[in-house]
Each structure stands twice: as structure tokens, then as C-alpha cells.
Steps between C-alpha positions, in 0.01 A plus 500: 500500500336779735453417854198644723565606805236391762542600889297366787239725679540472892224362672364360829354134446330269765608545852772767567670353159678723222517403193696635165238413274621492104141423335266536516460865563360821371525477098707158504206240605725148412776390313325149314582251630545670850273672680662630855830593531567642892839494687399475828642538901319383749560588887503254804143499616328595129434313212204379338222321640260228376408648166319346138655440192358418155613442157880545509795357624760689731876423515676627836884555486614568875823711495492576886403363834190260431127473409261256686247359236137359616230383305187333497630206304668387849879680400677607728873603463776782535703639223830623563756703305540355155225306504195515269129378586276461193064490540317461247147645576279380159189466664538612846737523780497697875848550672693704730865636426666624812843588602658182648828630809615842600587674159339661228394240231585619212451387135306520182170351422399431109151415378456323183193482314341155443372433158078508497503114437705443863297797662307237702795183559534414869716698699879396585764611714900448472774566742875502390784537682822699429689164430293430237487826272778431246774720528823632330789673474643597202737741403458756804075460510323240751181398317239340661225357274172537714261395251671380136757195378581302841241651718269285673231790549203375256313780350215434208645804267796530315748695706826564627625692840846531576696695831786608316810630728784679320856597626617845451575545160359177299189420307243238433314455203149265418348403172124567535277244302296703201214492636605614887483831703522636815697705715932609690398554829787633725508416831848637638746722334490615150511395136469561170283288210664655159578858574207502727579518916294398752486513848385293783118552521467531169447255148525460113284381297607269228425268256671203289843522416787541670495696855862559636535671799806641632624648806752761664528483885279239484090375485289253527156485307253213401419448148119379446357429204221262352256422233247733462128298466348773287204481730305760678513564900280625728657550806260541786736545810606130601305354210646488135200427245 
């Protein structure tokens, strides 16, 4: 099947943050069910203060240093490397993600559209620690199932995110439900998805079927895919309608 090739425009977001940002961007507004795609790094003494979201739920997958969350549900907690935090804002939510120690916080953030009969369900917030993201080796990859089989991050959409490691020289392969898409997102190194390469930065999109990935010196990517809702989105900065 033919891949798309998407790659992130490079953008300033909130205070002194950059941000990789996949979708949505000029002439590639969302990818159903997802609606924000944005690698981020965030220096010591920037972040993003007290802010409103609507609509949508956001999954935060810390690779580097660590992210402070506050909100106005009374959470209050640090992620680290590895470790995911899950909000879900349905019908409103204010909170502040700053950078938590002396490094850049780095990471990606994913916003996934809630269906128009949850657009108004309480808001929620989960933390999860590194320990408790299932992960694997197998056959020269380390797979680590953020949100999918095993993971203890609840979403309300049909998904599945997975940091996917490979030696030098091996391959990993997933069998995409029929009615799934989404997106290879390298983070490190390089790979190729069929005959297709792609570089750190940059992202596939794909659809059911089998998507094996394979990988010379080496790479690491996330694979994200979900069920599209078929619904229509009107994204209004922090609010998704």
C-alpha cells in the first residue's frame, strides 16, 4: 500500500517551548481520531502555564527529563522518563505543564478527539509510571505498549500507541485492526516502512494491515493509530467542538 509522508512544522508553543508539531498544520488539519500531534522540548524555566481545555483528551508520553502536571481538579504530580499522564478534558479542564529538574523535558503530546456524546463527561486525570507501561523485548526490538493490550492508560477511543526500539539490523511488524489508522513517527535514527525511509522528525501515514518497520543502524519510532469517529471537529485553539 502507498505511504504519505507527513513532516512536522517547527513552532514556538507556550512559554519559551518548541514543539515539532505533525497536525494539525497548513493543509493537514487532523488525522480522525487525533487531532494534535506535537513533539515537544521544553527548557528549565519554560513550559506552559495554567491554560483551558475542552472537548478532547490528551495523552503525554515523557521521553526525557520530566513534566510537572497541575490542574484545577486538585492533581498534582511529576512525570518522568517513560512515564505517561492521561487528562481527559470532556467538559472542561485548566492546568499547567511545566518542566519538572534541570533538563529539557522532552516528549510527545497526542490529542484525541472525544466522540460528540462524551463532549461534555466530567473531566479526569491519570498518572502512570514507567513500571507500569508494559514492555518487551523480542527479537532485537524493546516494545513498550503505552496505550494498547496490558496498558493501564484508559482512553475512551479505540487505539493503540507503542515506543518501538529496534537493534541495528532487525524489524518489527503490527497487524492494524480494519478499521484503524494513524501514523510511524521517528524519534531517533532512521527507518524504513516498505521501501519507504524515514527519518527522525518525520512520520507515515498508514492504515489497516500490516505495518513492518525495519531498521539499518538503528531507530526508534512510535506507531499510533485509532478508530476514526467519522465525526466533524472544530478546533478552536484549546477547545475541540
Amino acid at each position: 500500500m502507498p505511504f504519505e509522508k507527513l513532516r512536522p512544522e517547527v513552532m514556538d508553543e507556550g512559554a519559551g517551548a518548541r514543539v515539532r508539531r505533525l497536525f494539525p498544520a497548513p493543509g493537514r488539519p487532523w488525522r480522525d481520531p487525533f487531532v494534535l500531534f506535537d513533539e515537544f522540548f521544553v527548557p528549565p524555566g519554560g513550559g506552559f502555564p495554567d491554560h483551558p481545555h475542552r472537548g478532547f483528551e490528551a495523552i503525554t508520553y515523557v521521553l526525557d527529563g520530566a513534566m510537572h502536571h497541575r490542574d484545577n481538579l486538585g492533581n498534582d504530580g511529576v512525570v518522568g522518563p517513560g512515564g505517561v499522564q492521561r487528562f481527559t478534558a470532556g467538559s472542561g479542564i485548566v492546568h499547567s505543564e511545566m518542566p519538572a529538574g534541570k533538563e529539557v523535558a522532552h516528549g510527545v503530546q497526542l490529542w484525541v478527539n472525544l466522540k460528540k456524546s462524551d463532549k461534555n463527561v466530567g473531566a479526569t486525570y491519570q498518572q502512570v509510571v514507567p513500571d507500569h507501561i508494559p514492555d518487551s523485548k523480542i527479537d532485537g526490538c524493546r516494545v513498550r505498549t503505552v496505550v494498547g493490550p496490558g496498558s493501564p492508560v484508559q482512553v475512551n477511543t479505540p487505539m493503540l500507541y507503542l515506543d518501538v526500539e529496534l537493534a541495528p539490523g532487525s524489524n518489527h511488524g503490527a497487524q492494524l485492526p480494519d478499521d484503524h489508522r494513524g501514523v510511524v513517527y521517528v524519534i531517533s535514527g532512521e527507518v524504513r516502512v516498505a521501501e519507504t525511509g524515514v527519518r527522525a522528525g518525520e512520520a507515515l501515514a498508514v492504515g489497516p494491515g500490516v505495518v513492518e518497520v525495519t531498521t539499518g543502524p538503528g531507530g526508534r519510532y512510535l506507531l499510533v493509530t485509532g478508530k476514526p469517529s467519522g465525526e466533524p471537529v472544530l478546533m478552536r485553539g484549546p477547545y475541540v467542538d
